[in-house]
C-alpha positions as CSV (number, residue, x, y, z in Angstrom):
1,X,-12.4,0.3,-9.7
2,X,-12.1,-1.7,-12.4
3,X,-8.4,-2.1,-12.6
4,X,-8.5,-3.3,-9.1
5,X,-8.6,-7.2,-9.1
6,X,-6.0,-7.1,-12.1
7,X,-3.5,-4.9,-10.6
8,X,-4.0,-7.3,-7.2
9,X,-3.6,-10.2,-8.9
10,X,-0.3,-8.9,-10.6
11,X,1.3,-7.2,-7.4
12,X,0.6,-11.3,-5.6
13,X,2.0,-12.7,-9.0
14,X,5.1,-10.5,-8.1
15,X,5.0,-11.3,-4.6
16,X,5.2,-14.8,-4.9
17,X,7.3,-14.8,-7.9
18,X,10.4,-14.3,-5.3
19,X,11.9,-16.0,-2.5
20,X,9.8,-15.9,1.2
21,X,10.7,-12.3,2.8
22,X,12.4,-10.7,-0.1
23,X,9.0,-9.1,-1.3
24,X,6.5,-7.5,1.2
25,X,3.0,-6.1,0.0
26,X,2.0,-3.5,2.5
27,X,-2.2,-3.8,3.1
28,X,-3.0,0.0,1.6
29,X,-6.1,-0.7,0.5
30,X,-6.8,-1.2,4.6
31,X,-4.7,1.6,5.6
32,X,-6.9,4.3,3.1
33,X,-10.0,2.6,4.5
34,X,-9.2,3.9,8.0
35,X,-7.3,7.1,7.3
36,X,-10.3,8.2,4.6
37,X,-8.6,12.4,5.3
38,X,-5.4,10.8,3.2
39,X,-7.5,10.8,0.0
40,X,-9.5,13.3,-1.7
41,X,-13.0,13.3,-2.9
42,X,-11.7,10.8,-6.2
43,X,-10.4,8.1,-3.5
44,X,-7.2,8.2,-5.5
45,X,-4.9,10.5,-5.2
46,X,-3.4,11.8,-1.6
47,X,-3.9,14.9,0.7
48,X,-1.2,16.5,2.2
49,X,-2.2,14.4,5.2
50,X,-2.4,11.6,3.0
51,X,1.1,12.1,1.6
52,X,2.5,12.2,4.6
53,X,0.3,9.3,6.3
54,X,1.9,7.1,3.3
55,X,5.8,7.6,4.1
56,X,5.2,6.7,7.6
57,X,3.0,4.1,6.8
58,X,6.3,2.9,4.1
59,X,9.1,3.8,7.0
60,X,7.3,2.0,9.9
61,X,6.7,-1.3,7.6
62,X,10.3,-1.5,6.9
63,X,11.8,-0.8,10.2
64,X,9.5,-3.7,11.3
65,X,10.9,-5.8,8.3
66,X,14.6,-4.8,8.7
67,X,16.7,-8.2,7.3
């Protein structure tokens, strides 16, 4: 897509705009790769499936990450 790189590039600008561990970037761009029922046909917008594949994939990242 073409927004891609540019919204990438801002989300790492964000990232490392603050101090180590107060920002995380969770890899969805790997996590829709291997889960490709979370996603309809437009490989934008979530399933139902999807939906719910997302929160957990949001809830397990920050019970890892708990400060």
């Amino acid at each position: 897509r073409q927004w891609q790189a540019a919204n990438n590039r801002t989300i790492r600008a964000c990232d490392a705009s603050f101090a180590a561990g107060r920002v995380m970037v969770i890899d969805w761009y790997r996590a829709a790769v291997n889960n490709p029922s979370w996603l309809y046909s437009d490989g934008i917008h979530l399933t139902s499936t999807g939906r719910l594949g997302y929160a957990r994939l949001v809830d397990a990242f920050v019970d890892a990450n708990r400060l």
